[in-house]
N, C-alpha and C positions, 0 to 999 in steps of 0.2 A: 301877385305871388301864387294865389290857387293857377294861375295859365301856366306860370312856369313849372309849377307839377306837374301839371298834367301834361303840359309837353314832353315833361321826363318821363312819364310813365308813356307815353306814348314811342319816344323814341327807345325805352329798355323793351316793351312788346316784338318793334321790329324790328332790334337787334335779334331776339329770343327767338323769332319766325324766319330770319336767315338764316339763325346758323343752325334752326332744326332744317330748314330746307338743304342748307350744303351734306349735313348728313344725311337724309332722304335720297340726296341726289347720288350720293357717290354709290350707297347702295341698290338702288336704282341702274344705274351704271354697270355697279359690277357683276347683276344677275344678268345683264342684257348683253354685256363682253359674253358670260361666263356659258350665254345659251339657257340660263334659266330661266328665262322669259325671252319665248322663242319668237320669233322674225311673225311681225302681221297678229300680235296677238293685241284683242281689244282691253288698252287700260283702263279699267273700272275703278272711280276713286273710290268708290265705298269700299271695295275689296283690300285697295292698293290701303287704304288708313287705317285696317284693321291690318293688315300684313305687316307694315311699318311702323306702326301703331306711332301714328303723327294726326296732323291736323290737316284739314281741307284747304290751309291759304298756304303752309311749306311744302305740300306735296305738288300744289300748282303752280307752286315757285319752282321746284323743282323740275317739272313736267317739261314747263315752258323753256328751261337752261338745255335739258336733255333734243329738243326740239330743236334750240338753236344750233344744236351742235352734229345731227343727224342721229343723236341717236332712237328718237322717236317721230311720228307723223302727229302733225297736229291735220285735224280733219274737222271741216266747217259744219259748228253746228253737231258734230259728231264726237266730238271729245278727245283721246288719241288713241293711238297703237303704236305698238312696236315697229320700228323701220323694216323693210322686208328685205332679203336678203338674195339678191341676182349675181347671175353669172355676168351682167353686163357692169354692176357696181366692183366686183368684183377686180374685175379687167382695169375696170378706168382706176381702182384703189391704186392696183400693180403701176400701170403706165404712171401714175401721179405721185408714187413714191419715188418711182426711176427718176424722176427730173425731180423734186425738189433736193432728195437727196444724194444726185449729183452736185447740183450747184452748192449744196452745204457740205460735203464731204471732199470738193476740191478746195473751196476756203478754205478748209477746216487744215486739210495739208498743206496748203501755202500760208498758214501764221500760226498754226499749231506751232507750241515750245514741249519743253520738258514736262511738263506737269500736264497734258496736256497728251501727249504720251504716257505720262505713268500713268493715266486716268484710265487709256483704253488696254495696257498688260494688265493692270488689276482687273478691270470688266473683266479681260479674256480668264483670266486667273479660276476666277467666280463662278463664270460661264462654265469653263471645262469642269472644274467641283461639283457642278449640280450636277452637270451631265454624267458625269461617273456613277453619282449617287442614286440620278434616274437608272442608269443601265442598274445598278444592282437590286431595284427595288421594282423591276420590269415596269417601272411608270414613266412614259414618254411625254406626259401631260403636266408634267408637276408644277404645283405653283412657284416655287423657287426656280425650277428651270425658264419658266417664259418672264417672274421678274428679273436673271441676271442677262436672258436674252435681249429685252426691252431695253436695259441698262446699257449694256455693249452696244449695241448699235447707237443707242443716243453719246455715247462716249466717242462713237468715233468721228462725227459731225458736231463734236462740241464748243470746236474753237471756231463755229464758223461769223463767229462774232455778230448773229443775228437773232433775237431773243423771240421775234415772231415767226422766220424761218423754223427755231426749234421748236415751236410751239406746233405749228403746222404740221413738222414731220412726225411731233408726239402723238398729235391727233387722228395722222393716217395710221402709224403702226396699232393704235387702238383700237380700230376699223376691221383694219387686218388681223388682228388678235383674235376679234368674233369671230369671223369666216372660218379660223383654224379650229376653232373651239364647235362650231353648227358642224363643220364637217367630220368630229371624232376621229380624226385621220392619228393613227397610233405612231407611227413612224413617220416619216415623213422619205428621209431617205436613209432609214439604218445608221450604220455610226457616219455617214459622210457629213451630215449635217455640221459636226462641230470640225471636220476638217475645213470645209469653207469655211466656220469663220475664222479660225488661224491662216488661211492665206489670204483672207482678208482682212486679217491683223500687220501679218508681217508686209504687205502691199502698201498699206499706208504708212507703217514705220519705214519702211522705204523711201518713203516720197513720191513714191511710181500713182501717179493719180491715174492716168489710162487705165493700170493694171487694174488699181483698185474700184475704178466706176463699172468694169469691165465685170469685173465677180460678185462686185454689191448686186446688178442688175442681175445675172445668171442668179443669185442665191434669192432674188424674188418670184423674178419670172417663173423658177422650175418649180418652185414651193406653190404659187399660183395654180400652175396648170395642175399639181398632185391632186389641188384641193377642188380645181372645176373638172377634172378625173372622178373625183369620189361620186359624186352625180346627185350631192344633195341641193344641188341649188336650179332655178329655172336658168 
């Protein structure tokens, strides 16, 4: 009987120590999208558990999750750092959104239904709201503007009836996310920005997949090079 407690205590500790670690992690995460923990910086756990105010086994749970996924370097014997930020990740980020989210956003047209389509006018809906509300508050940056952006574009590759494919292409745009944010690029392209994505709303409710793989790519590519324009990256 005393084993089976103490299993239980044992298993309510590392239930207790993952989900302080998923919270470490996400936060973790969102300073490193957000640029607050700039590209190449050395993570220091003593620092990092008085900042977090966690413990040394969920913030190394965390570190290691953050590792697996690029958003950090693990380094031997040396502990980690922040992933660094290239012109050449950069590139390859671009090129590797173009092809997954081609092949998810032509499925996505050939067995997208109704709901399916109301999924991506409501994104558009949302998307063009924020964007209004940024112009009137001259803030090109706003966090509601890049969550209804991130949402639209997962909306319009959502039927592509592949739950690791979406997962994949959620992971680049998060990648992509940082690059926009290190490079403090205020505009991107003036109000054109949300005209691309209405014509590449109405391309997919078309059905025109040429049309639409055709503008998804132009509305990465050109946002790419703005951002290796800006000249903050090697």
């Amino acid at each position: 009987m005393a084993k089976t407690s103490t299993d239980n205590a044992g298993n309510r500790d590392n239930d207790a120590i993952s989900t302080q670690a998923s919270s470490v992690y996400d936060r973790l995460q969102h300073d490193i999208l957000t640029g607050q923990l700039q590209p190449g910086l050395k993570l220091r756990l003593k620092d990092l558990i008085e900042k977090y105010d966690t413990g040394n086994s969920p913030l190394r749970e965390a570190l290691s999750r953050l590792s697996a996924t690029g958003m950090v370097v693990r380094e031997e014997n040396r502990g980690f750092r922040v992933s660094p930020a290239h012109t050449e990740e950069l590139m390859e980020l671009t090129r590797t959104r173009c092809w997954l989210e081609e092949i998810a956003l032509r499925e996505s047209i050939t067995h997208g239904d109704t709901e399916w389509e109301e999924r991506i006018v409501l994104a558009y809906h949302w998307l063009a709201r924020a964007a209004r509300q940024k112009d009137k508050a001259a803030n090109h940056t706003s966090p509601e503007w890049e969550t209804h952006h991130q949402e639209f574009h997962l909306a319009l590759i959502s039927a592509c009836n592949s739950s690791i494919l979406m997962d994949f292409c959620a992971e680049l745009a998060k990648r992509s996310f940082r690059y926009r944010n290190l490079a403090e690029v205020v505009e991107y392209r003036d109000s054109h920005e949300l005209e691309e994505h209405r014509e590449l709303q109405d391309a997919v409710l078309n059905r025109d997949a040429d049309t639409a793989v055709e503008l998804l790519r132009k509305h990465y590519t050109v946002t790419s090079q703005i951002l290796l324009d800006s000249g903050h990256f090697e």
